[in-house]
N, C-alpha and C positions, 0 to 999 in steps of 0.2 A: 373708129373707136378701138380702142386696147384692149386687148384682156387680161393685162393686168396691170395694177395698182398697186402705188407706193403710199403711204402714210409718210412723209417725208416735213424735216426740215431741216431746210437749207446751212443752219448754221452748225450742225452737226458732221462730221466728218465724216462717223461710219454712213449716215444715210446717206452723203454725197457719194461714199463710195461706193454703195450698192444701189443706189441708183445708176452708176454709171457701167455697172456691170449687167442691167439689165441694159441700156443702152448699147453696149457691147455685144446682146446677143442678136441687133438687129431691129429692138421695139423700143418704141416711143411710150411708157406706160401712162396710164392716168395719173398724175399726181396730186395729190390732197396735201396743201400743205395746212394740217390739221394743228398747229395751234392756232391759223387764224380761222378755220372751219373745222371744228371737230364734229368726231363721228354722233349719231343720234344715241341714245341709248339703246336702241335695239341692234344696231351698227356693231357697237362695242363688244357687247353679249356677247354677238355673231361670232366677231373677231377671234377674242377670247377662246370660246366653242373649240371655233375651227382649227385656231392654234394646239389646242388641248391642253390649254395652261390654265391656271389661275387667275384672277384678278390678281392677289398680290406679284405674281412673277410678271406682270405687264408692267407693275408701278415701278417709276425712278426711284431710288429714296436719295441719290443725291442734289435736291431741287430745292427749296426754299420752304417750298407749302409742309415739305414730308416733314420735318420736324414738328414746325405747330401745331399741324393738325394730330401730330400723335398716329402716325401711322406705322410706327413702329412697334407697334400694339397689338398680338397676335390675335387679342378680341374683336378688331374693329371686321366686320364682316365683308364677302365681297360684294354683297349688294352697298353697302357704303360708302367702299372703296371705288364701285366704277362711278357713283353719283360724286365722287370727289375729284376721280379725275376727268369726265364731263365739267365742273365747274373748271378745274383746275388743268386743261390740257396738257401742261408741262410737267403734269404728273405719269403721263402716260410714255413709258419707253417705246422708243423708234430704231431703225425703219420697221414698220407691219409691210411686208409683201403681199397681195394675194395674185396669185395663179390661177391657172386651170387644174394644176399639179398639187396645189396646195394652199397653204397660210401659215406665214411664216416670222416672226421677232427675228430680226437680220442683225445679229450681236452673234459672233462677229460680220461683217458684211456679207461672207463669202457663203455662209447660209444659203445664199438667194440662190446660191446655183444648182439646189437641190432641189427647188421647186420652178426653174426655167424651165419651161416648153421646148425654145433653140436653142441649141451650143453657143458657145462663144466665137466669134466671127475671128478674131484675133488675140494678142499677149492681152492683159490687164493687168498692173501694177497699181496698189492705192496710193491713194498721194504723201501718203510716208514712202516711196519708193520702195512697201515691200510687195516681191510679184505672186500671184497670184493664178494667175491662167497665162500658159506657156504660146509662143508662137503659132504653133498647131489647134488654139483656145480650148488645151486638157486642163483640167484643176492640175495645178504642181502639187504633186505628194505632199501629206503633214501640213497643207493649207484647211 
């Protein structure tokens, strides 16, 4: 079993790419792919919490639901907010990493390497071919 966990889906770019950077440091994480399982509401909370953000800094606003639902609306609260994206998972921005080091919203991907336990075993490049962790697996500078 891992000890850590991606909030991941798959059709998303940046999550594949920090997913693959934890894979790069060696682990195989739990992966949730949380729009077809999302978190409970106490899950979410947690998450949030541990992040030290907001509910609104979690929410996408560029997704379908955020418009109708009016959640561009500095009124609607966070308890609403996380019961909206509980119904609505695709409300909810990704990758969430959690660690033993931390809990982390991986925008941009390389985030995750602030809260990896192991180095990076080798180079990593995202799939835009820009690099990211050099031969020796340091962060390249201004990444």
């Amino acid at each position: 079993m891992s000890n850590i966990t991606i909030y991941h889906n798959p059709a998303c770019g940046t999550s594949r790419n920090t997913l693959e950077m934890i894979r790069n440091s060696g682990v195989e994480p739990e992966i949730v792919l949380y729009l077809e399982t999302p978190p409970t509401r106490d899950e979410l909370v947690k998450l949030i919490a541990d992040m030290g953000i907001s509910a609104r800094e979690l929410l996408r606003k560029n997704v379908e639901p955020y418009e109708r639902l009016g959640l561009a609306e500095e009124s609607v609260s966070d308890d609403r907010l996380i019961g909206l994206m509980l119904q609505h998972p695709i409300l909810i921005n990704r990758p969430i990493v959690v660690t033993p080091l931390g809990t982390r919203l991986c925008r941009p991907s390389e985030r995750v390497l602030e809260i990896l336990p192991d180095a990076q075993k080798g180079a990593f490049s995202k799939e835009d071919g820009e690099a990211v962790v050099d031969a020796c697996g340091k962060k390249i500078q201004g990444r």
